[in-house]
Each structure stands twice: as structure tokens, then as C-alpha cells.
N, C-alpha and C positions, 0 to 999 in steps of 0.2 A: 269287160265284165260289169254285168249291174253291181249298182250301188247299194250296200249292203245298211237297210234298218237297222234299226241295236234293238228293236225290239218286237215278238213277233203278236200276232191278232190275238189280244188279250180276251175278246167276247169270246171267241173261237173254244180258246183254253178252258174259258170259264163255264161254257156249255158243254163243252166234255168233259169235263170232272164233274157237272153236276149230274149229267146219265150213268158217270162211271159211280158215286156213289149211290142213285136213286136202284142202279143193280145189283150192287151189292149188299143191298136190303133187301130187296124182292126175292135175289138166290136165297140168301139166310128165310125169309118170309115164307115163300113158297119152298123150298127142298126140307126143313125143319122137322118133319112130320115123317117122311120118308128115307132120309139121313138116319134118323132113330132108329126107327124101325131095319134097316140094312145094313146098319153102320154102326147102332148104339151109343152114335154120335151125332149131336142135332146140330151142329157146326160142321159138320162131314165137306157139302158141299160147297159152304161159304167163307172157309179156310181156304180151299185150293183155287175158289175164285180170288180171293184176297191176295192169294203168291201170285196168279199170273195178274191180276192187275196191276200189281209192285214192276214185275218182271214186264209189262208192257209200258210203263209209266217211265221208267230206266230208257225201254226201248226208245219210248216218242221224247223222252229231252237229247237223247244221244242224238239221234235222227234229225229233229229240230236245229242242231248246230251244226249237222254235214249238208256241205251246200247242193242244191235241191240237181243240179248237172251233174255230180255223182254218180246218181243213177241211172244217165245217159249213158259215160262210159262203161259201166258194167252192168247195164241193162240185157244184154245177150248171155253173157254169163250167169246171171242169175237167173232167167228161163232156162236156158239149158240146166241148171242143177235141178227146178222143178220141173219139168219133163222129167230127169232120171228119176224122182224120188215117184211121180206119178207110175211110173215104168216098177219100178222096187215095190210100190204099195200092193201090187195085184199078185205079186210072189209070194206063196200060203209059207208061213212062217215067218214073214217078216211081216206082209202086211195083216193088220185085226182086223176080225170080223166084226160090227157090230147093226143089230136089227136088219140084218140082209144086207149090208154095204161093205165093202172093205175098203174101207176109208182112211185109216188111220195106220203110223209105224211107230209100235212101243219104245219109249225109250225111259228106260227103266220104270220106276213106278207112274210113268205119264206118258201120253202118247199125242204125235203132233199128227195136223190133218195136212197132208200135201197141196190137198185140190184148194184149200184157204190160201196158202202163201203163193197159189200159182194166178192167184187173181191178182192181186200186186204185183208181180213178178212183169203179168202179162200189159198191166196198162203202162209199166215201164217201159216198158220195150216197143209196144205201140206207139206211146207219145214221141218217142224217139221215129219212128219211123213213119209215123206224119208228118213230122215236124220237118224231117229231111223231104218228104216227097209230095209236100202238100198238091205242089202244079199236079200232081200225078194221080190224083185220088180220084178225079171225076173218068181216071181210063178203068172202063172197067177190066182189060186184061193187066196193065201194067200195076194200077193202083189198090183197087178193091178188089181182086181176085188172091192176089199174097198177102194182103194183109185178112182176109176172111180165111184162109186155106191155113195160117198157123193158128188161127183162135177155132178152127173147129179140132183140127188137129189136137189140141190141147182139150175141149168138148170130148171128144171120141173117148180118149184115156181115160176122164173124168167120169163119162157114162159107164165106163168097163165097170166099175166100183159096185153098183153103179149110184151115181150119186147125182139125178135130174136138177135140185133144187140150187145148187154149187154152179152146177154147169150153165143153168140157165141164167143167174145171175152174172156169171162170169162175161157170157155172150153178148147180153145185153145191158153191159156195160161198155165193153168193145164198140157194138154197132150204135153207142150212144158219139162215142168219142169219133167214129168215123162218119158221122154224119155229121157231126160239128165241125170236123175238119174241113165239108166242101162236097161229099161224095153226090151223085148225081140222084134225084128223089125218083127218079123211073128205072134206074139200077137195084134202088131199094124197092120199090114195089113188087120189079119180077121177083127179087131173093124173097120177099114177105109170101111170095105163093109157096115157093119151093119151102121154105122155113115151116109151114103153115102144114104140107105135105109131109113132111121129115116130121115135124109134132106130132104129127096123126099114128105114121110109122111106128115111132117109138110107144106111144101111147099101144096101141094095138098087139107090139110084139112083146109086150110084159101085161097078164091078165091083174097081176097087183095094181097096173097105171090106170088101167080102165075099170076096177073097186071102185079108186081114186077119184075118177072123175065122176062117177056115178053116185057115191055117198056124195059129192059136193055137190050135187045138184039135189037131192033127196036124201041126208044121212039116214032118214027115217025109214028107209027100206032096208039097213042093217043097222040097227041100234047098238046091237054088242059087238058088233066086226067094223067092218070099215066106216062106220058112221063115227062109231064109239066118239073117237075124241073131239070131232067139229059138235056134236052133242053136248057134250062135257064144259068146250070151250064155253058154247052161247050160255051154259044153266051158272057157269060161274061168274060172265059178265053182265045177263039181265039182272042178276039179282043187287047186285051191286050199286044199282042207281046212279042218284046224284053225288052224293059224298062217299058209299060204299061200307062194305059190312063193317070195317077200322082196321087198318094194319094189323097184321098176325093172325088177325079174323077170317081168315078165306075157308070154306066151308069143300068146296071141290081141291085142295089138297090131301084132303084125306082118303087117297087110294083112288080117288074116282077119275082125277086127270090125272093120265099116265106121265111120270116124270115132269112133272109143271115147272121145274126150274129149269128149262130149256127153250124148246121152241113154243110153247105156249104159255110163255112167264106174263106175256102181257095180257092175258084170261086173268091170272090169279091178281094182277095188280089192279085191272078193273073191277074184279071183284071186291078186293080191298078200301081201293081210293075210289073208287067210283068214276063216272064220268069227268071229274073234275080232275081229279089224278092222271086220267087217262090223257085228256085235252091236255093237260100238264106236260109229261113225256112227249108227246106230238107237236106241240110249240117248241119244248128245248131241239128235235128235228128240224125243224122248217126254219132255228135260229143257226143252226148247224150247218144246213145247206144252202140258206143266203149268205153268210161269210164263205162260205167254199167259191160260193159264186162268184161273189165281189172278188177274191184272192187269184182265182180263175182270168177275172175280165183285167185285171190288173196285172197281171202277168208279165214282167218284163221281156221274156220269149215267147214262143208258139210250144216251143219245151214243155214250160212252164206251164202255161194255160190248158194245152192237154192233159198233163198230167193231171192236174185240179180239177179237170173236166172229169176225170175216169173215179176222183177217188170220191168223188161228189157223186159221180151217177152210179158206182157201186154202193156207198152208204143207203141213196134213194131207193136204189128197187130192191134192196134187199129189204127196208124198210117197210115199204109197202106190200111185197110178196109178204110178209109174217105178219101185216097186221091184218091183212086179207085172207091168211089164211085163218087163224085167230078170230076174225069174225065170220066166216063164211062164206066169204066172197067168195074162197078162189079156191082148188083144191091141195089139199094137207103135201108140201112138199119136203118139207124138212131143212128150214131156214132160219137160222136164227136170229133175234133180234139183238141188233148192233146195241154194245156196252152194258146190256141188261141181261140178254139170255145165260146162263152157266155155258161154258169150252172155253178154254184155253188157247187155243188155235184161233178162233172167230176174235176175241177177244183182242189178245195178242197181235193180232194183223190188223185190226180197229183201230188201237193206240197209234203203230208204228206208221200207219195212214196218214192220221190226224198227225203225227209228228212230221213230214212231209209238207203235211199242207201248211203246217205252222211257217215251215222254213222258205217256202215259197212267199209265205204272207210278208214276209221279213226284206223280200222284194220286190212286194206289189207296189204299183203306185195306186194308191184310190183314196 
């Protein structure tokens, strides 16, 4: 058994509590105006961010002191319960509808997202099942064929919803961690056609995906429809400059970005903090994902180091798919931005991560 630290990556801690409080000003900041107006209450949304970051914060120091092999042995168990709940969410009645997805299962006055907890669900079980078959990663039928056939498997469910932006994140976190393990780069190349193929498909057999990609190449061809929000985004971050309009100042809050305390909360903080603000948030990331790293490389197992592999490379492209989308890059997929966006679910599976990673740290050597 590794030798257990007494204490876990203090920078780590100290960079997540400063995105988890920089969020929960931007949710109050940005929802404020909109909350009123639906709620009559301009705390509406920054109340219920507040419980679930308590209720995550509970989560990541419990987590933080379960030793991090835990979730080896019950690493199958726990994908199997998310599979059933992804299986339970597409059943009308149990699972909610919202903006064309049915994503979500109420439970009671709140409702939790399946396809979120099945992305940790899934790099547990993967790193578990690298770690046992590493020699075996570079076969592509023994190795990369069952480990790619349960993560799409779990893609397919996720798509039913359907929900591209969760799925895609999920997959290419996966195909991060199986490539770090060993896997053959001319194995990855054929799946990069096929994968490449299978995007078009999808893209093609929902005309919503291919708006999608067409306002993000040109929003300007549908101003008030599928352009609308990558619009909306740019008019609230150019204006914001260097320092930015001042906290609570954000001018596209007001009815013009739809729902701005979510997936385009970092529009309204740029507009706010300005460029300086924004470079701000982006530094506390890039501090976020070099301790992951170092925690990763330090790893007393291959356990170990996969997993800090996964929850590092899920943080990262979820990261970048929203700030890309947010500025135009990429098109609008419906991502939220780790510790900052409003849900409860995104949130909640961010803390309990980072508690993870914490506990891993506690037996890095570095």
C-alpha cells in the first residue's frame, strides 16, 4: 500500500475555491436581472448555486479522505448504476425535458443530470481497466476495441437525449486517457476517419446540428435564429475591453443573452472584468491542470495516474469547447463552464473530481 501524505495539494485546493467563488459571483452577476424578472427574486439562481457548492464542497473533503483504489473496487458498480439512470432518463415521465434534450431526472424540487455523473463514473472504470491491460492496449481487437465499444456504448444513450456537447466531452476524455496508456497512433488514425465519418452522420441526420454549424461559421446569416447567441456572446465580450464595463455592469444581461448564467457566463464576465478578468479565470485553469498533471505524473500507480489523466483531460476540453464556443470558435454546443457556469450536476461532479484528485495528491511523490 502507498504511503499515505497527511496532507493533500494545497495550490490545487486553493485554485478551486478561487473559481468556485469567482462563480458564484458571475451566477448572482449575470442571472440577477433575469431571476427578477421570472422569480421576483434576484438571488433565485445564486441561492441554489450556493446549496450545490456546499453540497459539492461536503462531497470533495469526504472524497478527499476515501483512498483514491476505492473506486477501483466499485468502479463497475458504479457505471452500471449510470447506464441504468441514462436507460431511466429517456422514459417520458421520469425523464425532463428541457430545450429539446431530455437530460435530466427530477427529484423533488431539483433535478440531477445522468450523462454528468457518467463521465466520472466512466474514467473510473477505464483507468481500472488500463491499468489491468496496459500490455494489451496496443491489440486492437483485445485492447482498444472493448475499451472504445463501452464508451461509445455509453455516447449512443447520451446521444438518445440527445445531448452532443456531454457526449463529446465524455469520448474525448476517454480517447485522451487510452492514448496515454500506450494505444497504437495508426489505430488512432483509422478511428480519426471513422470518428470524422460518424460526426458528419450525426451532424447531417438532425437539421438543428447543421443551423449549428452554419451560424458558426457565419452567425450573420441568421441574426435572430441560430446565430442569435454566438452574436450576443461577441457584442458582450468586445465591449468589455481591457478592465471591462465593472462588476454587475454587464449590458447583454438584459434579456439579450439568453440565460447568461449558464453556458455563456464567461461572455458576461468578460464583459464585466474585461480582458484582464478573463486572462484571470484562464490562468486559475492552466494552474488547475498543471497540478493535475504533476499529481498524474506522480502517481504511486498506473490506477492512479489514469485516473488524474481522465479528470484532468475532462476539466481541459470541457474547458476549451465553452470558451470556444463563447467566442466563436467552435459551434454552440451546450457545455458548461467548469465551477463558474449555474447546474448543479456539472458542478457537483467538478467538486467531487477535484476531491479525487486531491486524494491522489496525498500520494503523489513530486
Amino acid at each position: 500500500m502507498p504511503t499515505k501524505k497527511t496532507t493533500p495539494d494545497m495550490i490545487l485546493m486553493i485554485v478551486t475555491f478561487t473559481l468556485l467563488a469567482v462563480g458564484l459571483i458571475m451566477v448572482y452577476s449575470a442571472s440577477a436581472v433575469w431571476a427578477e424578472y421570472k422569480f421576483d427574486d434576484s438571488f433565485f439562481f445564486a441561492k441554489r448555486q450556493m446549496l450545490f457548492a456546499g453540497i459539492g464542497v461536503v462531497a470533495m473533503f469526504f472524497i478527499m479522505n476515501v483512498d483514491y483504489w476505492t473506486w477501483k473496487t466499485w468502479a463497475k458498480a458504479l457505471l452500471l448504476i449510470c447506464f441504468v439512470l441514462l436507460l431511466l432518463v429517456l422514459i417520458p415521465g421520469i425523464g425532463n425535458e428541457r430545450n429539446g434534450s431530455r437530460s435530466w431526472i427530477g427529484v423533488g424540487a431539483f433535478s440531477i443530470q445522468p450523462s454528468e455523473f457518467m463521465k466520472l463514473a466512466m474514467i473510473a472504470f477505464l483507468a481500472k481497466f488500463l491499468s489491468e491491460r496496459q500490455k494489451m492496449i496496443t491489440s486492437f481487437k483485445n485492447g482498444l476495441v472493448p475499451s472504445l465499444s463501452l464508451v461509445f456504448s455509453a455516447f449512443a444513450l447520451i446521444m438518445l437525449q440527445p445531448d452532443l456537447g456531454t457526449g463529446t466531452v465524455m469520448v474525448g476524455t476517454c480517447l485522451v486517457m487510452i492514448f496515454i496508456s500506450g494505444a497504437r497512433i495508426s489505430h488512432f488514425i483509422g478511428l480519426g476517419f471513422i470518428g470524422v465519418a460518424g460526426f458528419v452522420g450525426l451532424v447531417l441526420s438532425a437539421p438543428y446540428r447543421i443551423k449549428r454549424i452554419t451560424s458558426f461559421l457565419d452567425p450573420w446569416q441568421d441574426p435572430l435564429g441560430t446565430g442569435f447567441q454566438i452574436i450576443q456572446s461577441l457584442l458582450a465580450i468586445g465591449p468589455g475591453g481591457l478592465f471591462g464595463l465593472g462588476l454587475g455592469q454587464s449590458r447583454q444581461k438584459f434579456f439579450y443573452l439568453p440565460e447568461p448564467q449558464t453556458d455563456f457566463i464567461f461572455a458576461i464576465l468578460a464583459e464585466e472584468l474585461g480582458f484582464i478578468g478573463g486572462s484571470f479565470v484562464l490562468l486559475l485553469f492552466a494552474l488547475l491542470l498543471w497540478r493535475g498533471i504533476r499529481i498524474a505524473l506522480g502517481a504511486p500507480d498506473l490506477y492512479g495516474s489514469f485516473l488524474a489523466v481522465g479528470i484532468i483531460a475532462m476539466i481541459a476540453i470541457q474547458v476549451m469547447i465553452n470558451i470556444g464556443v463563447v467566442t466563436g470558435l467552435m459551434p454552440v454546443t451546450g457545455i458548461t463552464l467548469p465551477f463558474l457556469s449555474y447546474g448543479g450536476s456539472s458542478l457537483t461532479l467538478m467538486l467531487m473530481a477535484i476531491g479525487v484528485l486531491l486524494n491522489i495528491s496525498r500520494y503523489a511523490r513530486y
